[in-house]
PDB file as gemmi writes it, atoms N, CA and C in Angstrom:
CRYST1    1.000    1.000    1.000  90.00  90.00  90.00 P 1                      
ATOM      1  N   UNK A   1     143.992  98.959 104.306  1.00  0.00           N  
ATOM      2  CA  UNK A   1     143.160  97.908 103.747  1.00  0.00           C  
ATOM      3  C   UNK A   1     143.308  97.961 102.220  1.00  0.00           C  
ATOM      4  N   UNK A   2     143.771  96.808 101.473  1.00  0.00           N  
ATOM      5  CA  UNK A   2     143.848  96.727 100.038  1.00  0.00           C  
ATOM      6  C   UNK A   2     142.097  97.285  99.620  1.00  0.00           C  
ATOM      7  N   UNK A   3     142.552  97.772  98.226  1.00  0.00           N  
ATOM      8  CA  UNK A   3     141.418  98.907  97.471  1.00  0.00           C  
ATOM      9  C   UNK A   3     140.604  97.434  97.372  1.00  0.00           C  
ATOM     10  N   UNK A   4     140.583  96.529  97.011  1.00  0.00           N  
ATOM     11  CA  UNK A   4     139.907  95.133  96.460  1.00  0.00           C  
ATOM     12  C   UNK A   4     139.292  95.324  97.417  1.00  0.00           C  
ATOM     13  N   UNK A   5     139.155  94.969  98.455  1.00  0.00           N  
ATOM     14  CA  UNK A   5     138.612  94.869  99.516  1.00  0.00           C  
ATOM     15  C   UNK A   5     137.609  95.898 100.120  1.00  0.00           C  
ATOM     16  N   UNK A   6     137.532  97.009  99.936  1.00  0.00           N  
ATOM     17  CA  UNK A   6     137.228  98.579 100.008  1.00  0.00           C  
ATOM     18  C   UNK A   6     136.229  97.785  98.866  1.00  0.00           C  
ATOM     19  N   UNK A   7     136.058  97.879  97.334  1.00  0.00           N  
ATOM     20  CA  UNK A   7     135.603  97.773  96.812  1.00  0.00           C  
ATOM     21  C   UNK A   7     134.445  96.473  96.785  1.00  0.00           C  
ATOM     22  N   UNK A   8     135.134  95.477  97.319  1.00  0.00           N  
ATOM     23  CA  UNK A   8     134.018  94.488  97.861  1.00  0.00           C  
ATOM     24  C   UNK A   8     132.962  94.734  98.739  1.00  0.00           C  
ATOM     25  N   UNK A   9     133.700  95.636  99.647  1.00  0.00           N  
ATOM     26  CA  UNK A   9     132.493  95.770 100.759  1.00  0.00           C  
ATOM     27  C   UNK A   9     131.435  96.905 100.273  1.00  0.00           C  
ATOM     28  N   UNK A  10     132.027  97.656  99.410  1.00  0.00           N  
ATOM     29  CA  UNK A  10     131.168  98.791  98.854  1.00  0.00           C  
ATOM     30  C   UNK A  10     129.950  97.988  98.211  1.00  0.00           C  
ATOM     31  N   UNK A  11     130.112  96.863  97.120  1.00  0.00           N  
ATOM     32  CA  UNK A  11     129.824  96.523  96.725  1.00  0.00           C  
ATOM     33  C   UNK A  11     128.223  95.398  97.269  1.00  0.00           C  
ATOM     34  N   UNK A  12     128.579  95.139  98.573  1.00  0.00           N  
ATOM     35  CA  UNK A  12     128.266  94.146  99.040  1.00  0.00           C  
ATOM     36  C   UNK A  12     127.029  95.033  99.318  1.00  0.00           C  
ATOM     37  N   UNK A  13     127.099  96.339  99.965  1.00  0.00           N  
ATOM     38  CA  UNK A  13     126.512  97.592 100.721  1.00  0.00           C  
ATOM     39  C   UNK A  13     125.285  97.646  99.627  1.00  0.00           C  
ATOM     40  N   UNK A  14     125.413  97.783  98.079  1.00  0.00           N  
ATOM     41  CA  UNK A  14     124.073  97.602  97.502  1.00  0.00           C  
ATOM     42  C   UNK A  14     123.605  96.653  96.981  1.00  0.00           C  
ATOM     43  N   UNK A  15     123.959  95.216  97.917  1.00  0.00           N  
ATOM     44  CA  UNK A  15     122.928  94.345  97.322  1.00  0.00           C  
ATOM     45  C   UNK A  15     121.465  94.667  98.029  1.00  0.00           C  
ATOM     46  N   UNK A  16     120.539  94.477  97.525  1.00  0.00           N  
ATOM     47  CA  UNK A  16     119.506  94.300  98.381  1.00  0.00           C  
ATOM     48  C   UNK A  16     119.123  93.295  99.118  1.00  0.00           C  
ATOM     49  N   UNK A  17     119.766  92.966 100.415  1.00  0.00           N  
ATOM     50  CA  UNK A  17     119.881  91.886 101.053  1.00  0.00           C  
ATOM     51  C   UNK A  17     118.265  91.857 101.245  1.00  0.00           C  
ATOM     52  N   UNK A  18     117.228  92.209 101.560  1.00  0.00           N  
ATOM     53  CA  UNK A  18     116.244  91.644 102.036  1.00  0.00           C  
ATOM     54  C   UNK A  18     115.625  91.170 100.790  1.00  0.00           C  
ATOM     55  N   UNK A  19     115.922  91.190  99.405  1.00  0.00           N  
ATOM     56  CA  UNK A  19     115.058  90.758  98.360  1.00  0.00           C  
ATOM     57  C   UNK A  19     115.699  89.133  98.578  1.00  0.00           C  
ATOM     58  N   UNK A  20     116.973  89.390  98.498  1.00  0.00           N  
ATOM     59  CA  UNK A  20     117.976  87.958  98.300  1.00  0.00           C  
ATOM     60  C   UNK A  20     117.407  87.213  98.977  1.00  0.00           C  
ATOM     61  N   UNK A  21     117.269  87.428 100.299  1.00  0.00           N  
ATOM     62  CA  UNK A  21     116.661  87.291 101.981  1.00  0.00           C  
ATOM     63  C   UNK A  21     115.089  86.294 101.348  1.00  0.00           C  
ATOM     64  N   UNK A  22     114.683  87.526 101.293  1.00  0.00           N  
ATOM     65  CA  UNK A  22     112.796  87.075 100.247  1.00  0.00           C  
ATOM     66  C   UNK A  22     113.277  85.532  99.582  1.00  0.00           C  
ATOM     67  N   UNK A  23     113.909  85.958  98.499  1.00  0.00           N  
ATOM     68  CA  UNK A  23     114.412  85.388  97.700  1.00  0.00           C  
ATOM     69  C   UNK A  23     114.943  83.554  97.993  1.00  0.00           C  
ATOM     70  N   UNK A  24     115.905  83.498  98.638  1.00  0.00           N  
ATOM     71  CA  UNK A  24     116.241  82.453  99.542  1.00  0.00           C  
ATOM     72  C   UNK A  24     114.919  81.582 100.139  1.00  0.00           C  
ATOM     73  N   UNK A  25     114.160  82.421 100.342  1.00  0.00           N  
ATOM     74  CA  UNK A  25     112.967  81.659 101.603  1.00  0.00           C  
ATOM     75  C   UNK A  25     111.967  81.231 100.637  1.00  0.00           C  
ATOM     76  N   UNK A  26     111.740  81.965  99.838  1.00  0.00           N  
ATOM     77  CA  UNK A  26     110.737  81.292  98.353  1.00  0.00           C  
ATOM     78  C   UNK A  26     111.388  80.513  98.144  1.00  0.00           C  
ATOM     79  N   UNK A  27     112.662  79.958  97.601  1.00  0.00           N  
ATOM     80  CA  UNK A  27     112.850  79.204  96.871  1.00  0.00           C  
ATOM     81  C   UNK A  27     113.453  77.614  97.657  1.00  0.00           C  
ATOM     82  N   UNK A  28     113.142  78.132  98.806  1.00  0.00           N  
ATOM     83  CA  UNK A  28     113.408  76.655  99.894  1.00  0.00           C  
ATOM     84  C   UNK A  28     111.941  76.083 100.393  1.00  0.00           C  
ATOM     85  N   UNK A  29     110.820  77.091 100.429  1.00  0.00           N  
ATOM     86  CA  UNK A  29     109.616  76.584 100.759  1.00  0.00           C  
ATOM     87  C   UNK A  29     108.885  76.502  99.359  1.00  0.00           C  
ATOM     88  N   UNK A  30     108.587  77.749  98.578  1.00  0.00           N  
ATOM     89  CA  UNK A  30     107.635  77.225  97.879  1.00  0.00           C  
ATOM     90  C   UNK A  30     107.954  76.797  96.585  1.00  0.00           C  
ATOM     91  N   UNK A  31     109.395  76.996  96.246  1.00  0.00           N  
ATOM     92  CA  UNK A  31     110.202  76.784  94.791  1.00  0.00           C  
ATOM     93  C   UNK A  31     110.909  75.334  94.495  1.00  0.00           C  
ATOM     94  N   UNK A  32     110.465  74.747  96.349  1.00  0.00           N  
ATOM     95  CA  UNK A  32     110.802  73.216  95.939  1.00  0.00           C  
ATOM     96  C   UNK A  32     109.933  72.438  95.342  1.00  0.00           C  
ATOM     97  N   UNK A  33     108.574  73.097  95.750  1.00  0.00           N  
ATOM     98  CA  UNK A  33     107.073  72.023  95.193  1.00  0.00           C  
ATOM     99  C   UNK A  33     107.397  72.307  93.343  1.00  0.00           C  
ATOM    100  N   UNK A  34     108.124  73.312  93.076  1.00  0.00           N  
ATOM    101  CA  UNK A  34     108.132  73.216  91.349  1.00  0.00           C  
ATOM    102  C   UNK A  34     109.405  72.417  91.005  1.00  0.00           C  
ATOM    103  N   UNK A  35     110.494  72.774  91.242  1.00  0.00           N  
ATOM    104  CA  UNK A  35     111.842  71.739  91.268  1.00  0.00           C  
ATOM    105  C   UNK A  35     111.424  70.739  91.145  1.00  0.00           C  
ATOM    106  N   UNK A  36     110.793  70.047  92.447  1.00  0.00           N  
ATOM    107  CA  UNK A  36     110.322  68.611  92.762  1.00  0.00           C  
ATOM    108  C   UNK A  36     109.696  67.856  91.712  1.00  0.00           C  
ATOM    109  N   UNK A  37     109.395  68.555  90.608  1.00  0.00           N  
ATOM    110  CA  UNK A  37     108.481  67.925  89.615  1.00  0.00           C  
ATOM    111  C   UNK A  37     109.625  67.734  88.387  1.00  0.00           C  
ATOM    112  N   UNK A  38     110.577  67.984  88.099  1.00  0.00           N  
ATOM    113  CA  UNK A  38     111.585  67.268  87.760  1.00  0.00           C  
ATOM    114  C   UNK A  38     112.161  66.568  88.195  1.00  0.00           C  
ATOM    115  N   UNK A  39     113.027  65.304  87.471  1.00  0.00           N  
ATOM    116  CA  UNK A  39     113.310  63.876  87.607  1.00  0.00           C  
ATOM    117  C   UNK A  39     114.964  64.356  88.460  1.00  0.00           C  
ATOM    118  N   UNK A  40     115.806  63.968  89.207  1.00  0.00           N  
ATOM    119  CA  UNK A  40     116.816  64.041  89.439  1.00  0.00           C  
ATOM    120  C   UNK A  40     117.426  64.300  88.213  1.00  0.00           C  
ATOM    121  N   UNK A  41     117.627  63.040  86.945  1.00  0.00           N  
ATOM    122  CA  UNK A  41     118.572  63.684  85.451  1.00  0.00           C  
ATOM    123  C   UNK A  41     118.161  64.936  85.167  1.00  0.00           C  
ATOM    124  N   UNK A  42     116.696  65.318  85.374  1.00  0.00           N  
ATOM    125  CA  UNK A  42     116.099  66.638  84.313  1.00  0.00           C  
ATOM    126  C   UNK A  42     117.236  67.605  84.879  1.00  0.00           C  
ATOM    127  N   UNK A  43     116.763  68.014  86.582  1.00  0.00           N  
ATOM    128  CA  UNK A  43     117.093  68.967  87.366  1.00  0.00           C  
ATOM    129  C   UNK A  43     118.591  68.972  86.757  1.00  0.00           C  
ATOM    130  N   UNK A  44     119.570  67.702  87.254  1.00  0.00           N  
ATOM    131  CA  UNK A  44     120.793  67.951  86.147  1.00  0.00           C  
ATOM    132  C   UNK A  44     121.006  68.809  85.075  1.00  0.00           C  
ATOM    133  N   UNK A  45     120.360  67.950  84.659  1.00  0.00           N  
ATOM    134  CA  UNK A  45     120.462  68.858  82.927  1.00  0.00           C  
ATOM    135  C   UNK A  45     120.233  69.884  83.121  1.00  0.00           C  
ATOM    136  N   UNK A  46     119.078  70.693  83.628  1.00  0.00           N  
ATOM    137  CA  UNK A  46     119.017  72.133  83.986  1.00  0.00           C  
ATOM    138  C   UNK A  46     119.740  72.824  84.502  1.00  0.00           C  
ATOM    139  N   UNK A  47     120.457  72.149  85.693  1.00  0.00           N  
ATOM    140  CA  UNK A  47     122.209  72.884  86.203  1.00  0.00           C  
ATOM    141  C   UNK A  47     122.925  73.216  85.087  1.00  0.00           C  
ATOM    142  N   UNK A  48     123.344  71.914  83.996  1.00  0.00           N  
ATOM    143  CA  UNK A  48     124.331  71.601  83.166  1.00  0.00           C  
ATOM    144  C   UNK A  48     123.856  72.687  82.727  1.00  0.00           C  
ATOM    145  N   UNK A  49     122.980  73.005  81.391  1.00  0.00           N  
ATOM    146  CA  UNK A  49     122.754  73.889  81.007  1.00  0.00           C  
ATOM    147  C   UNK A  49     122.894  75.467  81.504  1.00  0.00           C  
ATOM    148  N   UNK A  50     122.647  75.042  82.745  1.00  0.00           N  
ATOM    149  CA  UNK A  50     122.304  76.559  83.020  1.00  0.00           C  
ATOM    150  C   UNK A  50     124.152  77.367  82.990  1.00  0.00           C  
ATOM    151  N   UNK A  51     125.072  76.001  83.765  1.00  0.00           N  
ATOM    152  CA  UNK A  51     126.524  76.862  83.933  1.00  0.00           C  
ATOM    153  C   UNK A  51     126.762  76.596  82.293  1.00  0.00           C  
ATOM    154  N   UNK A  52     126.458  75.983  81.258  1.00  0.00           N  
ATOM    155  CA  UNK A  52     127.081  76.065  79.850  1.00  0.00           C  
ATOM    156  C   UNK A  52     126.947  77.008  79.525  1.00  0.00           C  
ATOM    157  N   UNK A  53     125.747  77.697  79.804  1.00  0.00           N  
ATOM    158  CA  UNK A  53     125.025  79.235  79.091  1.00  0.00           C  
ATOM    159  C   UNK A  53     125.951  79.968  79.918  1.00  0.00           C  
ATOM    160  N   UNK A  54     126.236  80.185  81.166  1.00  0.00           N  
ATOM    161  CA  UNK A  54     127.074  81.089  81.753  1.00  0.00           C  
ATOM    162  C   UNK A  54     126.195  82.559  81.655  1.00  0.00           C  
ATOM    163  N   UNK A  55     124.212  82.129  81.792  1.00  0.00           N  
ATOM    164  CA  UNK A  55     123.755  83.565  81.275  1.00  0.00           C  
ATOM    165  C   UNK A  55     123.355  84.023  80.218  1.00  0.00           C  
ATOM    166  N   UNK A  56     123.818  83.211  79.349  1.00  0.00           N  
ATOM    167  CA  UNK A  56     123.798  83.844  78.070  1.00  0.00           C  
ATOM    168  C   UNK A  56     123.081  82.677  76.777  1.00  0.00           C  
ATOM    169  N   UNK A  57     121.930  83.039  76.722  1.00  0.00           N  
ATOM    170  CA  UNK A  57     121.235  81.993  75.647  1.00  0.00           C  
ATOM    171  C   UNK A  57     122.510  81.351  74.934  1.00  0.00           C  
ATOM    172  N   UNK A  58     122.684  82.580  73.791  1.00  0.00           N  
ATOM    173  CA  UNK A  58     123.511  82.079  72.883  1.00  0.00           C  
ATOM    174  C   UNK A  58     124.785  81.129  72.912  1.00  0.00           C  
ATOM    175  N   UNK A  59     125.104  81.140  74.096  1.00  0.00           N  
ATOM    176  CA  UNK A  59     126.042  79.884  74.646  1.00  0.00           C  
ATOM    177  C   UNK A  59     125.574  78.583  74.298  1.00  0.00           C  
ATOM    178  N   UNK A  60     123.810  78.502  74.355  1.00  0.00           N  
ATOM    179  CA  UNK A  60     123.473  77.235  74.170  1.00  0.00           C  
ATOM    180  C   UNK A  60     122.869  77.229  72.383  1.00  0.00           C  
ATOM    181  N   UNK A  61     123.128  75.465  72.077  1.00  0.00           N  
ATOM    182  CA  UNK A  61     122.640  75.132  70.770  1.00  0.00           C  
ATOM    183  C   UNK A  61     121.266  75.429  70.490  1.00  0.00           C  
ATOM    184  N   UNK A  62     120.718  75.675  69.523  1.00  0.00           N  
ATOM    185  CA  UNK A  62     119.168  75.524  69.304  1.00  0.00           C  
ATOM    186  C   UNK A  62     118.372  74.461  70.129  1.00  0.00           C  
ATOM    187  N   UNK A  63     118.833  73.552  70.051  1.00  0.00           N  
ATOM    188  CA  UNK A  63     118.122  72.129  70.106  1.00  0.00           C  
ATOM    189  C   UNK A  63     118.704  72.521  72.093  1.00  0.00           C  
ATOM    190  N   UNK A  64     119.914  72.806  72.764  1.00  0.00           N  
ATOM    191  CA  UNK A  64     120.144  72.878  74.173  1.00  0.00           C  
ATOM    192  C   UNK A  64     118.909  74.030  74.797  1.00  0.00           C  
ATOM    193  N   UNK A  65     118.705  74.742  73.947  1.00  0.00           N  
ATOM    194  CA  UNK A  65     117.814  76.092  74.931  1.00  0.00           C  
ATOM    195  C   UNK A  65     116.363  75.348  74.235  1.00  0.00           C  
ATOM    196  N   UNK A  66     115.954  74.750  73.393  1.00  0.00           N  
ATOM    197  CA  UNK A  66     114.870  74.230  73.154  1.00  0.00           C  
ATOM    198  C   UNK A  66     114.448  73.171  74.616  1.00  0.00           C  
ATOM    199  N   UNK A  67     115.289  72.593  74.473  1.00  0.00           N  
ATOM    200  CA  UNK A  67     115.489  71.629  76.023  1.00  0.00           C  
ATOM    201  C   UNK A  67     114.681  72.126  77.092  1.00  0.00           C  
ATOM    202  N   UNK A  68     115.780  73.454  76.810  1.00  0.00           N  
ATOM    203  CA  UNK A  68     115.654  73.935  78.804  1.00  0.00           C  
ATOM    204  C   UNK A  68     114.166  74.666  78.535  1.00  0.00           C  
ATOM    205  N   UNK A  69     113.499  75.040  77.765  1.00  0.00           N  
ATOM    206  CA  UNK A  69     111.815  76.017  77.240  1.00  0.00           C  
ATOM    207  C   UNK A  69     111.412  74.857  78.107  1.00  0.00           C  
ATOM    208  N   UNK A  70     111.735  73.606  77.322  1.00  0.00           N  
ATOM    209  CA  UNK A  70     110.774  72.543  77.794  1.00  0.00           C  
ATOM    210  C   UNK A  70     110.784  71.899  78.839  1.00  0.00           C  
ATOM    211  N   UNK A  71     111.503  71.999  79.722  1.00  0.00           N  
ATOM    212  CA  UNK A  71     112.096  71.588  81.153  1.00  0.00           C  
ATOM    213  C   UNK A  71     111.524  72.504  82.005  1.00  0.00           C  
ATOM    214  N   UNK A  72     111.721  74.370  81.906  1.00  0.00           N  
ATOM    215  CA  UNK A  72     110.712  74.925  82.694  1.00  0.00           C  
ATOM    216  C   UNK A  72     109.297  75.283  82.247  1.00  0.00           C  
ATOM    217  N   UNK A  73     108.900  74.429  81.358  1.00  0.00           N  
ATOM    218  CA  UNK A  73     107.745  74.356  81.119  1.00  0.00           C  
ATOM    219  C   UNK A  73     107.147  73.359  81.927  1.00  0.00           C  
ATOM    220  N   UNK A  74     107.729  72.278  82.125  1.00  0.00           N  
ATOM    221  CA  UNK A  74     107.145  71.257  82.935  1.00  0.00           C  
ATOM    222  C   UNK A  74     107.286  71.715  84.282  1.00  0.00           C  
ATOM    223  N   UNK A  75     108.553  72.180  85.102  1.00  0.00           N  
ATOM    224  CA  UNK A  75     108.409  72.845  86.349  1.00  0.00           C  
ATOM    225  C   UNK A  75     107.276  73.672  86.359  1.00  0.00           C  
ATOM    226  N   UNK A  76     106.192  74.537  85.566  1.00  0.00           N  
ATOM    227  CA  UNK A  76     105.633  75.173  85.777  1.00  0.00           C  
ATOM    228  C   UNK A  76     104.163  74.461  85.313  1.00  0.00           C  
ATOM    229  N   UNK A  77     104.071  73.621  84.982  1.00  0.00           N  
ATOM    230  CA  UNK A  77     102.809  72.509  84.759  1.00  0.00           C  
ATOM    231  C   UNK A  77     102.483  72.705  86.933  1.00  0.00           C  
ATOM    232  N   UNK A  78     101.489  72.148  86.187  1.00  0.00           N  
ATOM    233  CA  UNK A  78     100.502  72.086  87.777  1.00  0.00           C  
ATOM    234  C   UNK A  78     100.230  70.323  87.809  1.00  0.00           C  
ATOM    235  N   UNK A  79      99.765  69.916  88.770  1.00  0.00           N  
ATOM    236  CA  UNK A  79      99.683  68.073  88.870  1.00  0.00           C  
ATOM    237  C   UNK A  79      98.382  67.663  88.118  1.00  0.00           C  
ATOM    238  N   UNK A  80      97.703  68.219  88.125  1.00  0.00           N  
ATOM    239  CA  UNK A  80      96.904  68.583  86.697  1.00  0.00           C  
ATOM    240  C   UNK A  80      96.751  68.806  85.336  1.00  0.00           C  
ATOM    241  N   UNK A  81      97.854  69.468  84.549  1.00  0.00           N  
ATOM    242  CA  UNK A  81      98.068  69.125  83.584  1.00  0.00           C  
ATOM    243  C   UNK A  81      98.219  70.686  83.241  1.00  0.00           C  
ATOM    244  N   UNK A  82      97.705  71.562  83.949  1.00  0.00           N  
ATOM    245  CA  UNK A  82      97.560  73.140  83.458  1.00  0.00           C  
ATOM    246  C   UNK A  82      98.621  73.747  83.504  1.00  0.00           C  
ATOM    247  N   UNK A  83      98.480  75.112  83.296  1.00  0.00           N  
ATOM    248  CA  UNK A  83     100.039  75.895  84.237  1.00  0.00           C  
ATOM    249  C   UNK A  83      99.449  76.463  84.973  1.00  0.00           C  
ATOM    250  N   UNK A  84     100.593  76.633  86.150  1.00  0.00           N  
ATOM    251  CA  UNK A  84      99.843  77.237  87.501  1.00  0.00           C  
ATOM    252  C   UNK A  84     100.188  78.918  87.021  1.00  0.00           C  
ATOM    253  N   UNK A  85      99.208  79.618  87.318  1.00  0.00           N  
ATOM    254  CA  UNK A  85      99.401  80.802  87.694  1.00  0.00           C  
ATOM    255  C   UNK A  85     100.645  81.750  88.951  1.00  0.00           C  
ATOM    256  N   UNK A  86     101.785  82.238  87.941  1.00  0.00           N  
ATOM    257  CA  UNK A  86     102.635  82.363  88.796  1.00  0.00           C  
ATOM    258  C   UNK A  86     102.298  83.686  90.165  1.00  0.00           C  
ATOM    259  N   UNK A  87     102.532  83.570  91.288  1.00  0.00           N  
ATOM    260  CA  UNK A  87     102.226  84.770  92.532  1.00  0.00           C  
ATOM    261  C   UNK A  87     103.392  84.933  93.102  1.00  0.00           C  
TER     262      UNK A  87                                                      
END                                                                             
């Protein structure tokens, strides 16, 4: 078996699949009610941004990561006007 391969599966061995697992299921049940509160363009833009950064703030302009503050600021607004308390 090529070492690549050896090394993938090693690799694979410490993800913590049940967080990912967790992870996955939050964000299909209760991480859509926050998504959902951005516009189809916003959510865009938040992709766009997110692969420009590649991770890494500094990838983005002042004025691009000012954007995105303010984009998950509104995902995290409540229909009320507050912020929800994150759980």
């Amino acid at each position: 078996m090529p070492a690549w391969v050896l090394q993938a599966l090693a690799a694979a061995r410490r993800v913590p699949w049940r967080k990912v697992l967790a992870a996955i299921v939050w964000l299909s049940t209760r991480g859509r009610r926050y998504w959902d509160r951005l516009t189809p363009d916003e959510r865009r833009e938040v992709r766009d941004l997110a692969l420009k950064s590649k991770g890494q703030r500094s990838n983005l302009s002042a004025t691009e990561q000012d954007r995105l503050v303010a984009l998950f600021q509104k995902i995290r607004r409540d229909p009320d006007g507050g912020i929800e308390a994150t759980t």
